[in-house]
C-alpha positions as CSV (number, residue, x, y, z in Angstrom):
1,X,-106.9,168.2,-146.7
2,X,-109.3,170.8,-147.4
3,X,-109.9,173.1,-149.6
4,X,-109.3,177.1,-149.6
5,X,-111.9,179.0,-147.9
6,X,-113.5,181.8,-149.4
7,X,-116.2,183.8,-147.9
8,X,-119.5,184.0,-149.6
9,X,-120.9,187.3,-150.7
10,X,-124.6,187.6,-149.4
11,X,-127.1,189.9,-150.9
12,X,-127.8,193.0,-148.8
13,X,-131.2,193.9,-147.4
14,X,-132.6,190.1,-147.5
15,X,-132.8,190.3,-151.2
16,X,-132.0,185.9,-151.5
17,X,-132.7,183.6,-149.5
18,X,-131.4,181.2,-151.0
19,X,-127.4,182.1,-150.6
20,X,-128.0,182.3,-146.9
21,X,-129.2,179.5,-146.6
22,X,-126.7,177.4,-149.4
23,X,-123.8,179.8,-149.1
24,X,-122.4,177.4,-152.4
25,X,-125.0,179.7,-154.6
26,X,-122.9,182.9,-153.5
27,X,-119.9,181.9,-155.3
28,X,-118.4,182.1,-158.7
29,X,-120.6,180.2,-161.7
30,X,-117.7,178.1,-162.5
31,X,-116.7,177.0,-159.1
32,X,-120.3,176.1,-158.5
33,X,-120.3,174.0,-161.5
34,X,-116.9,172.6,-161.0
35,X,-117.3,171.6,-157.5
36,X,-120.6,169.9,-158.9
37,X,-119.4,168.2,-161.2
38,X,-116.8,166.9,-159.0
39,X,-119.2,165.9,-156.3
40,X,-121.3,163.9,-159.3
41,X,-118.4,162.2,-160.7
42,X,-117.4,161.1,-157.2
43,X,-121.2,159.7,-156.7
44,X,-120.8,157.6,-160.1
45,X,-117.9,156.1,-158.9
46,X,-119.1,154.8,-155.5
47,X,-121.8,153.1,-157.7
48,X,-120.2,151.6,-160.5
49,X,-117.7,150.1,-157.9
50,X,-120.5,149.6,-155.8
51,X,-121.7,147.2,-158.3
52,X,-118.7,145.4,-159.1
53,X,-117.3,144.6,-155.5
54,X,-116.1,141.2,-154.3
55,X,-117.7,141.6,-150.7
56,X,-115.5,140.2,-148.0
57,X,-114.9,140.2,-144.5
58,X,-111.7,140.3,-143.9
59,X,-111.9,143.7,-145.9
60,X,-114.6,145.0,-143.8
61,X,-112.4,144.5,-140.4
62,X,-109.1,146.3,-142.3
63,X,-111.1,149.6,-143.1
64,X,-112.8,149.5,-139.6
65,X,-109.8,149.4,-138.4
66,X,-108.3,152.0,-140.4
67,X,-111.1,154.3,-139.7
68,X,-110.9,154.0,-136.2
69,X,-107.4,154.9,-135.8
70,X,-108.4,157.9,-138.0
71,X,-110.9,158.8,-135.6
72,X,-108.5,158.4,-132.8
73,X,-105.9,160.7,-134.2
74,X,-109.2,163.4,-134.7
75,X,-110.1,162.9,-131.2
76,X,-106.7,163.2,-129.6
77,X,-106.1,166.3,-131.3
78,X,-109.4,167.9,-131.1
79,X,-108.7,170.5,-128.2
80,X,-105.5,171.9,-130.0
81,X,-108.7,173.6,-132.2
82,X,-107.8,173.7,-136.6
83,X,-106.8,177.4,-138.0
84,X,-109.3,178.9,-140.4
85,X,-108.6,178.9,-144.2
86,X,-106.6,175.5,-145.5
87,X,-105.1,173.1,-142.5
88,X,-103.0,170.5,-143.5
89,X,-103.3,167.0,-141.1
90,X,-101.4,163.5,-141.2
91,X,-105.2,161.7,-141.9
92,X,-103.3,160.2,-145.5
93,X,-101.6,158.0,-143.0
94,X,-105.0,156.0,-142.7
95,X,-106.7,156.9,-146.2
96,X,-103.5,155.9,-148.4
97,X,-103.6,152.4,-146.8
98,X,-107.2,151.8,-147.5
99,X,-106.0,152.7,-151.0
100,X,-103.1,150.4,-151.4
101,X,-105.1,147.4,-149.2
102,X,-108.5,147.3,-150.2
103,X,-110.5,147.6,-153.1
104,X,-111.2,151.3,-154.8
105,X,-115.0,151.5,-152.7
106,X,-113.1,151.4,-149.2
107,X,-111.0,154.2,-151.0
108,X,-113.8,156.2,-151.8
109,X,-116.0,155.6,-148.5
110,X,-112.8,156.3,-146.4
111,X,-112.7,160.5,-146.6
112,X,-116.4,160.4,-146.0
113,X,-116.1,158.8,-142.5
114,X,-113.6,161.3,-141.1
115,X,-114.8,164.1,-143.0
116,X,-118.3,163.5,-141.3
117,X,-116.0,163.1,-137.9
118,X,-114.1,166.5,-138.5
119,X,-117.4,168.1,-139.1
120,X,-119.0,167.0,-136.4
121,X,-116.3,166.9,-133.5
122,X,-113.9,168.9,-134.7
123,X,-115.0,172.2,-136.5
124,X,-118.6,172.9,-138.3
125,X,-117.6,174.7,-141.5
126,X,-119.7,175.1,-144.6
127,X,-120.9,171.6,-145.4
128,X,-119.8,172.0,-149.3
129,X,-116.6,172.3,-148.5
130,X,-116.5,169.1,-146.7
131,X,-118.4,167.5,-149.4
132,X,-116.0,168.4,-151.8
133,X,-112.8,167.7,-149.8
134,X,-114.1,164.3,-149.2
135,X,-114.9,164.1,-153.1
136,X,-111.7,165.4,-154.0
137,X,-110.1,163.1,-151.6
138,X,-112.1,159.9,-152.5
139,X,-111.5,160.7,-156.3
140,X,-107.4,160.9,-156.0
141,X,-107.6,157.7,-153.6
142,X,-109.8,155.2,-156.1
143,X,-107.2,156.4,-158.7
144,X,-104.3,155.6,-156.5
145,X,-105.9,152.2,-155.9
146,X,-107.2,151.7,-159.3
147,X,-103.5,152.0,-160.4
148,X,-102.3,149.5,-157.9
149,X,-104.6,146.7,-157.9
150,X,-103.7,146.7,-161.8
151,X,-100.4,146.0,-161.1
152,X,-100.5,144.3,-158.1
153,X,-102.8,141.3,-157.9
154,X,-102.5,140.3,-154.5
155,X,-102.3,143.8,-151.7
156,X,-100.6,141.1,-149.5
157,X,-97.4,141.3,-151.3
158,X,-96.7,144.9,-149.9
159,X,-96.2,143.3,-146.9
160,X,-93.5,140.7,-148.0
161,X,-90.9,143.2,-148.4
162,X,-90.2,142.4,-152.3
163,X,-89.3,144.8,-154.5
164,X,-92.0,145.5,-157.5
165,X,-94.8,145.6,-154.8
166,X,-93.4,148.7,-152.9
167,X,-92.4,150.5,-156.2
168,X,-95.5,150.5,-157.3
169,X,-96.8,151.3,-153.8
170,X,-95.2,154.7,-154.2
171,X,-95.9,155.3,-157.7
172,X,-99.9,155.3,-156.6
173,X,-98.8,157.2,-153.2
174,X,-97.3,160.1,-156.0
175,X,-100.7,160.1,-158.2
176,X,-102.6,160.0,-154.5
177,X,-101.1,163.4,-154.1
178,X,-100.8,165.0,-156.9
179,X,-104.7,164.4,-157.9
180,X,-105.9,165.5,-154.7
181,X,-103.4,169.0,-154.9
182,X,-104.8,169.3,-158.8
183,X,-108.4,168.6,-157.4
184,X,-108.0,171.4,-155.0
185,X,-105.9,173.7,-156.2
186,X,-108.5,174.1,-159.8
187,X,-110.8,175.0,-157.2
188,X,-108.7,177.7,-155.5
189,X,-108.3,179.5,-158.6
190,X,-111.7,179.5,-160.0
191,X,-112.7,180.9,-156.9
192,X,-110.1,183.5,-157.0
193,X,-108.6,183.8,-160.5
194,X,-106.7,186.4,-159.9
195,X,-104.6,184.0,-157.7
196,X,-100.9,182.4,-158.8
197,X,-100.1,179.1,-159.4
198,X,-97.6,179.4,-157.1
199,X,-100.2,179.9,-154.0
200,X,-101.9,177.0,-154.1
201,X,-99.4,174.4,-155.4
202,X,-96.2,173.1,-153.3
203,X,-93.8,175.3,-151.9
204,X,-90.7,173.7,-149.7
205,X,-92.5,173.1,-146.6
206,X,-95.5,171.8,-148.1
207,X,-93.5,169.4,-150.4
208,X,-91.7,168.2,-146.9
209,X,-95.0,167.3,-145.9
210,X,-96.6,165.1,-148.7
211,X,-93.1,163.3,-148.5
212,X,-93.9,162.8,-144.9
213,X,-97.5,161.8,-144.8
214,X,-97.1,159.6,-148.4
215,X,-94.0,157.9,-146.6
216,X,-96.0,157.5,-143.6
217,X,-99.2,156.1,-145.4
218,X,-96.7,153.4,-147.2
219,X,-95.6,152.0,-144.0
220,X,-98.6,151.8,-142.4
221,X,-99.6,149.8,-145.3
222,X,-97.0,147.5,-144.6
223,X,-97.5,147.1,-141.3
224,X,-101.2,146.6,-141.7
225,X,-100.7,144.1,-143.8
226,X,-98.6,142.2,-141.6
227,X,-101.2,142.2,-138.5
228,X,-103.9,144.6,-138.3
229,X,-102.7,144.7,-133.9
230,X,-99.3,146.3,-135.0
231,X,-102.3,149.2,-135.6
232,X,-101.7,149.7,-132.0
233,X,-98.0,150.4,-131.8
234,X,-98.3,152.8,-135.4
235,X,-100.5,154.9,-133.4
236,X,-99.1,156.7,-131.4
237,X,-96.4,158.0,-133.2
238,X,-99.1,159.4,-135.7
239,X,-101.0,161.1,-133.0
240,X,-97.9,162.8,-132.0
241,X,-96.8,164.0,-135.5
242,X,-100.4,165.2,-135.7
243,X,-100.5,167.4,-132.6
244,X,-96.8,168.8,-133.6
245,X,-98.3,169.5,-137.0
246,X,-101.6,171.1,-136.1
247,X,-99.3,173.1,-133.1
248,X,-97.1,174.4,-135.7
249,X,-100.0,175.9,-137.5
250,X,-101.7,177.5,-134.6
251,X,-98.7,179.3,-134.1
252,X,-98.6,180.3,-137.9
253,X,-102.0,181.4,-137.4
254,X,-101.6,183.6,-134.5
255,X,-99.1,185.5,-136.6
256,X,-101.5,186.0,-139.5
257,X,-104.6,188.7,-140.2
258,X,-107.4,186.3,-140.1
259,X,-109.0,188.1,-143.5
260,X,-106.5,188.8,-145.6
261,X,-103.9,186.3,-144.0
262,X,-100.8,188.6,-144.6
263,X,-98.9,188.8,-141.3
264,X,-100.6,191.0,-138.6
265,X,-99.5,194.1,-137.0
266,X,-97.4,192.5,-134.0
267,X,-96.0,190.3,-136.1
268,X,-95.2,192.5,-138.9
269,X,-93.4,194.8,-136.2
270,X,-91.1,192.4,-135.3
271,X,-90.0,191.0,-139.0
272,X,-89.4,194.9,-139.8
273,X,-87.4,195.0,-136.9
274,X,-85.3,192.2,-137.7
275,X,-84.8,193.5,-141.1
276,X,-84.0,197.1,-140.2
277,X,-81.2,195.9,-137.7
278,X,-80.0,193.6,-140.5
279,X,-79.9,196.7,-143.2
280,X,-78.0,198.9,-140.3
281,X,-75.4,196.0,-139.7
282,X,-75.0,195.6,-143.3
283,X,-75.3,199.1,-144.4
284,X,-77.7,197.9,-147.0
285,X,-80.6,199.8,-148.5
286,X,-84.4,199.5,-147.5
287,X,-87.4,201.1,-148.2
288,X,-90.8,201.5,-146.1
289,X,-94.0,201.7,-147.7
290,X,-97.8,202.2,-146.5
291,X,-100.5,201.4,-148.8
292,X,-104.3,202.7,-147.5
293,X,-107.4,201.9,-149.8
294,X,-109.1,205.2,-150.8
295,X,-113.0,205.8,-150.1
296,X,-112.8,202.0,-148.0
297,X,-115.8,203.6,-146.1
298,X,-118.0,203.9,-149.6
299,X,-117.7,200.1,-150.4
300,X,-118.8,199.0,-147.4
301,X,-121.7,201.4,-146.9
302,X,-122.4,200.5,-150.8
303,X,-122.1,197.1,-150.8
304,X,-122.0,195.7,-147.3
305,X,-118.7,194.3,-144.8
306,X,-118.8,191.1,-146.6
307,X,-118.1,192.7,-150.2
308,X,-115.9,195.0,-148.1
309,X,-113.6,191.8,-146.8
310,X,-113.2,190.4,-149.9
311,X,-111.6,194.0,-151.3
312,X,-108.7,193.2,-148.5
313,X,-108.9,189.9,-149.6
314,X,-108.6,190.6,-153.2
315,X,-106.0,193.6,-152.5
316,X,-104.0,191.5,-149.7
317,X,-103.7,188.4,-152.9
318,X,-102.2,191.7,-155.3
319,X,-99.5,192.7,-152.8
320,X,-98.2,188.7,-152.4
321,X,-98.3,187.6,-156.0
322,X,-96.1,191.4,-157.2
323,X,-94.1,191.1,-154.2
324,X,-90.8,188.9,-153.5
325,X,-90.4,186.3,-150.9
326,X,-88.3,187.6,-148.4
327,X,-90.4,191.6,-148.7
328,X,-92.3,191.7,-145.6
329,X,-96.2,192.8,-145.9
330,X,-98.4,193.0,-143.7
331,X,-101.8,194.3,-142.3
332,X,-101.2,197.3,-140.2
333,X,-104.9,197.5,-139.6
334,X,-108.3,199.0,-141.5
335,X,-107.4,199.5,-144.7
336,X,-103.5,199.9,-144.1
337,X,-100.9,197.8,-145.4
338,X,-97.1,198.1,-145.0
339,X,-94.4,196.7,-147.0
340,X,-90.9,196.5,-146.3
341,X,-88.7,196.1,-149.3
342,X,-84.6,195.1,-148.0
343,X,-82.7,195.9,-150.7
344,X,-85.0,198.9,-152.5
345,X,-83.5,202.6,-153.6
346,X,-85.3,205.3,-154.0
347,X,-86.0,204.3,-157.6
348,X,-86.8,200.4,-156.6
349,X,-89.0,202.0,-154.1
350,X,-91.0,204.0,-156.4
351,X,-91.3,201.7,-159.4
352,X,-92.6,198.7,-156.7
353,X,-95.1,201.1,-155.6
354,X,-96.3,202.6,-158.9
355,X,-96.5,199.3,-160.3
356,X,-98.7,197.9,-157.0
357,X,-100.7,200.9,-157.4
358,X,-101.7,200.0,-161.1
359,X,-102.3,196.0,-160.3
360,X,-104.9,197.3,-157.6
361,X,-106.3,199.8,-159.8
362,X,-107.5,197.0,-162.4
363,X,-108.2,194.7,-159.4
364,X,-112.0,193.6,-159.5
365,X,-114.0,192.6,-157.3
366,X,-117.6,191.0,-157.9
367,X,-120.6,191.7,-155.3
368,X,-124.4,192.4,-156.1
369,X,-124.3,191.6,-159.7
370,X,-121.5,194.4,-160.2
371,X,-117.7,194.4,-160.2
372,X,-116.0,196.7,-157.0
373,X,-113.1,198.7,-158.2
374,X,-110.7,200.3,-155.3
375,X,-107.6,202.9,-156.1
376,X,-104.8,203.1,-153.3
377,X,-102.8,205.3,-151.9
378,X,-99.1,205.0,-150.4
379,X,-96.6,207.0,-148.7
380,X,-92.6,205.6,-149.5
381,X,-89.9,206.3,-146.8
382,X,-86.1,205.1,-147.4
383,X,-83.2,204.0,-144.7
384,X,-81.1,206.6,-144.0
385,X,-82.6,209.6,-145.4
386,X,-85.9,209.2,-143.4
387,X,-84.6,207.8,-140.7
388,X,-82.6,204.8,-139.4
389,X,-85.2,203.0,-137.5
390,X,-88.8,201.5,-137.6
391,X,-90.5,204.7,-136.0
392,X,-88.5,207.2,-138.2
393,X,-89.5,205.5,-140.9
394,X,-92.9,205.1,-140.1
395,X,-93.7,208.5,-139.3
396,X,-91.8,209.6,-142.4
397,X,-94.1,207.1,-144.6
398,X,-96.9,208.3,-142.9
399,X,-96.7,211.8,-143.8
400,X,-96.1,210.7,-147.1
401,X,-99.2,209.1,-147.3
402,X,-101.0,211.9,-146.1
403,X,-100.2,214.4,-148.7
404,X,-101.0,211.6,-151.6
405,X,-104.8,212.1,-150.3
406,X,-104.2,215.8,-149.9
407,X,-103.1,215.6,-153.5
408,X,-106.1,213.7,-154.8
409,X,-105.5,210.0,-153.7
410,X,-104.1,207.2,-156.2
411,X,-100.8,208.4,-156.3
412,X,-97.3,207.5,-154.9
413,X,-95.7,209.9,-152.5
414,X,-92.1,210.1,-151.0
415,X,-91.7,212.0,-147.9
416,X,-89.9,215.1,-148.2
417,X,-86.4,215.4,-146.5
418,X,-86.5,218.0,-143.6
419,X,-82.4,219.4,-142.9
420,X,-81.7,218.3,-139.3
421,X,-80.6,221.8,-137.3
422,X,-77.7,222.3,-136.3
423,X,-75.9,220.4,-139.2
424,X,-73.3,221.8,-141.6
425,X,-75.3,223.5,-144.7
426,X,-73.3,221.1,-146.9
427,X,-74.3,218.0,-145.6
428,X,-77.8,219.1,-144.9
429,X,-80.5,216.7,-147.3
430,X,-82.4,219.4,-149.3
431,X,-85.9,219.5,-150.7
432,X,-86.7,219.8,-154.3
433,X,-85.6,223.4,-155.3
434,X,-88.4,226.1,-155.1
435,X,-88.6,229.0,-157.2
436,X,-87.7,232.3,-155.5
437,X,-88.2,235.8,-156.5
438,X,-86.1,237.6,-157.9
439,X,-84.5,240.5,-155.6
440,X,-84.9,243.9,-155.9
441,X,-82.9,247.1,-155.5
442,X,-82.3,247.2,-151.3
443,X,-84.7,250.1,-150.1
444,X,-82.5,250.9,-147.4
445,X,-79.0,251.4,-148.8
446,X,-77.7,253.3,-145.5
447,X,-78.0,250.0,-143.5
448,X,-74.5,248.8,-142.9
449,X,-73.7,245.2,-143.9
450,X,-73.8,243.8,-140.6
451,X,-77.5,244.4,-140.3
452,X,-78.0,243.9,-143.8
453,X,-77.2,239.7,-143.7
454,X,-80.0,239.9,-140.4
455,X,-82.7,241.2,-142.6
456,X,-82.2,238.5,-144.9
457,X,-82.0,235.8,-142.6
458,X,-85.6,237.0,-141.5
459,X,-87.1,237.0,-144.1
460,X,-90.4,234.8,-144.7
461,X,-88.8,231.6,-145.0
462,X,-90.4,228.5,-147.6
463,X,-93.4,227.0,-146.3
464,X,-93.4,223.8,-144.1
465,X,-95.6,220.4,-144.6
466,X,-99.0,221.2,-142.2
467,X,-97.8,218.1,-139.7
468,X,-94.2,219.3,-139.5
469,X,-93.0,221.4,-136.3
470,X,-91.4,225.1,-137.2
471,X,-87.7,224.5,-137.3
472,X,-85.3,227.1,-135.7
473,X,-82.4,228.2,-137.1
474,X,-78.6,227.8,-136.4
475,X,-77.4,230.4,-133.4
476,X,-74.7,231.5,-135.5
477,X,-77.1,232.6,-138.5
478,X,-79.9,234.4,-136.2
479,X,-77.6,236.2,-134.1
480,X,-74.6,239.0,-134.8
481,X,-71.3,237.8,-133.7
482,X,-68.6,239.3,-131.6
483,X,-71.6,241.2,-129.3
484,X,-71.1,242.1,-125.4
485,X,-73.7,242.9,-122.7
486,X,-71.9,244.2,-119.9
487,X,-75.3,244.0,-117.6
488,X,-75.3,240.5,-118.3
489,X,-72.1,240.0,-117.8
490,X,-70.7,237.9,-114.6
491,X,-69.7,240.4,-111.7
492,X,-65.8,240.1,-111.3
493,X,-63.9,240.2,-108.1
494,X,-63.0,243.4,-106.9
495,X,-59.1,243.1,-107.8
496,X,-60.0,242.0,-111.1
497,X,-60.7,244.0,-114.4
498,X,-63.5,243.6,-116.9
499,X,-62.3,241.8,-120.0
500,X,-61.6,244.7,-122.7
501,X,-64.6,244.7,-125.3
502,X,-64.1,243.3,-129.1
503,X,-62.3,246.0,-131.4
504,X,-61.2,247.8,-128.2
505,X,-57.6,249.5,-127.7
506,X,-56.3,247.8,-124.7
507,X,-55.9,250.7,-122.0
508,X,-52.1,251.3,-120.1
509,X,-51.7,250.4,-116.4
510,X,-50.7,252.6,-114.3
């Protein structure tokens, strides 16, 4: 396992050398001092069991052999690549045995090895957080095997099938992974304290997973124990699991935005789609909104891209831990976002986006010995008033959006309803009343009524949003009924009369 990434903040303009060159400096003062400590009570412990171990052969051969079926599950997966930020892998399958089989050294030497192989053939990262992931790791597995061994006197009972031996085998496989989740979850959120719990601990699938790996790590054990050759047919069955794993997250991550890792644009199209057909079979309400960070441009010219990244990193954590699970947010790109809320009124709508807009307005951000405070903006659209699909709704959010930063920026605008043409007045959606003036005495009082109802239909009508086309009016209110044009009318055949004109007497035949 390994632990969150976070992208250090580097000075601008050269100012320290020092975080360029240990990127640990860069980060908070309390993850710095935790992921110290860590790293020292980790060395203490390798020496103090250092000094007390029973050296033994047979031990030796079990955690080379354990290590190098760890290195052949690294190497058989190595061209499937790992996806930034946390990966999960199936490598407790080999440390969990060391734990429950050989005294607590091997358990503390073990996440060193692969962690040196990871970094090496695998991916180069920051080299702290490989020290701490193997310190974290080494930490939760001399517990694990601290606990056993004092209840267990002989690791070669595990293998015998009896009962006490395999409780307590799972007992120390729980406090394996729970420690190490503790371990690196306390470092999450002091690097980002603004974080949930409910981030960094277990959610379903990651709860599937420990199971997994802690049930595989058990039977390993037991096979181990039996005959270190039976290595050979456990194997490949790991490797497998390990490739199906790491393929499952390399699909996650192609669906993701790399810096804030919300989903991306393509992605995010397609779960709004889904939704938006679901809402229209269901006639179910939905709401649309897109959030933009005002003045982005002046923190990064201010403060650098670094600083800037972790503002969408900082805003991008807001939106996840105010929003529910099944609302779908995204990156749209820049300084975008857009989040669709199934289920959400007008009201919802509103009072989800007023009350993002005031998390992000306390959010802060620390870069250059100063604290980076952002304001959004964001446009709301609704189903069915704004439109009934994705680019309806879009549009409509859009040019909501715009005139909050007309109107000053961090503020919450809904898009104002435009009457479709051509539909009945009564079932037309109207705008928020505007006040008219009051009319006068008619300065033509000769005009007969007919002509009378024209000059008010042409009179200056109520102004338009700047992005919206003119809309023309209904034929039967801009033009007088019941009027003939006989030079525009169809010739007739020569046997045939003209059609008598409205309000005419009809004339006798002869």
């Amino acid at each position: 396992m390994a632990a969150t990434s976070h992208a250090s903040i580097q000075p601008r303009h050269g100012v320290s050398t020092l975080v360029g060159r240990w990127p640990l400096l860069g980060q908070r003062r309390a993850l710095v001092i935790y992921l110290a400590a860590m790293v020292a009570l980790d060395l203490v412990a390798i020496t103090v069991f250092a000094v007390t171990l029973d050296f033994r052969w047979p031990d030796v051969y079990t955690f080379a052999a354990l290590m190098g079926c760890g290195a052949v599950c690294i190497e058989a997966t190595r061209r499937l690549g790992v996806p930034a930020g946390v990966s999960r892998d199936l490598l407790s399958a080999w440390w969990l045995p060391v734990a429950l089989l050989l005294p607590p050294l091997y358990a503390l030497f073990a996440p060193i090895v692969l962690q040196a192989l990871l970094q090496v053939r695998v991916r180069a990262t920051v080299l702290y957080r490989r020290v701490t992931s193997a310190a974290a790791i080494g930490l939760a597995g001399c517990t694990a095997s601290v606990l056993f061994h004092r209840f267990v006197a002989e690791p070669g009972l595990l293998s015998q099938g009896s009962g006490p031996p395999i409780i307590f085998a799972v007992l120390a496989a729980v406090l394996f992974a729970l420690l190490n989740i503790a371990l690196i979850a306390i470092a999450a959120l002091t690097a980002e304290p603004d974080m949930g719990w409910r981030e960094v601990l277990w959610d379903k699938e990651s709860l599937l997973l420990d199971i997994v790996e802690l049930c595989l790590g058990i039977s390993v054990a037991i096979v181990c124990g039996l005959n270190l050759a039976l290595l050979l047919l456990a194997l490949p069955p790991v490797v497998l699991l390990q490739r199906s794993l790491l393929h499952a997250q390399l699909q996650a991550a192609a669906r993701t935005d790399a810096k804030t890792g919300l989903l991306n644009a393509a992605a995010w199209h397609r779960e709004a789609d889904m939704e938006i057909v679901r809402a229209r079979r269901t006639g179910a309400s939905l709401a649309l909104l897109i959030i933009d960070i005002d003045h982005f441009k002046r923190v990064n010219d201010a403060h650098g891209h670094l600083a800037g990244d972790q503002v969408l990193v900082g805003v991008a954590s807001t939106l996840r831990g105010q929003l529910r699970e099944y609302d779908v947010v995204g990156r749209f790109g820049g300084e975008e976002f857009v989040v669709l809320l199934p289920g959400a009124d007008a009201h919802e709508a509103r009072r989800v986006a007023e009350r993002l807009r005031t998390r992000i307005r306390h959010l802060a951000v620390p870069a250059d010995d100063t604290l980076i405070r952002v304001t959004v903006s964001t446009g709301v659209a609704l189903m069915y008033v704004h439109g009934d699909d994705l680019i309806e709704l879009l549009a409509a959010a859009d040019l909501a959006l715009y005139r909050a930063k007309e109107l000053g920026r961090d503020r919450v605008c809904v898009s104002v309803i435009q009457p479709q043409p051509g539909s009945p007045p009564d079932e037309q959606p109207h705008p928020e009343p505007h006040p008219l003036p009051e009319p006068g005495p008619h300065p033509h009082p000769e005009i007969p009524p007919q002509s009378q109802s024209q000059s008010q239909i042409q009179a200056p009508s109520l102004p338009l949003s700047p992005s919206s086309p003119p809309q023309a009016l209904p034929r039967s209110q801009s033009q007088p009924q019941h009027q003939f044009d006989p030079d525009s009318a169809p010739r007739l055949g020569p046997d045939l009369d003209p059609p008598p004109l409205p309000g005419s007497q009809p004339q006798p035949q002869s």
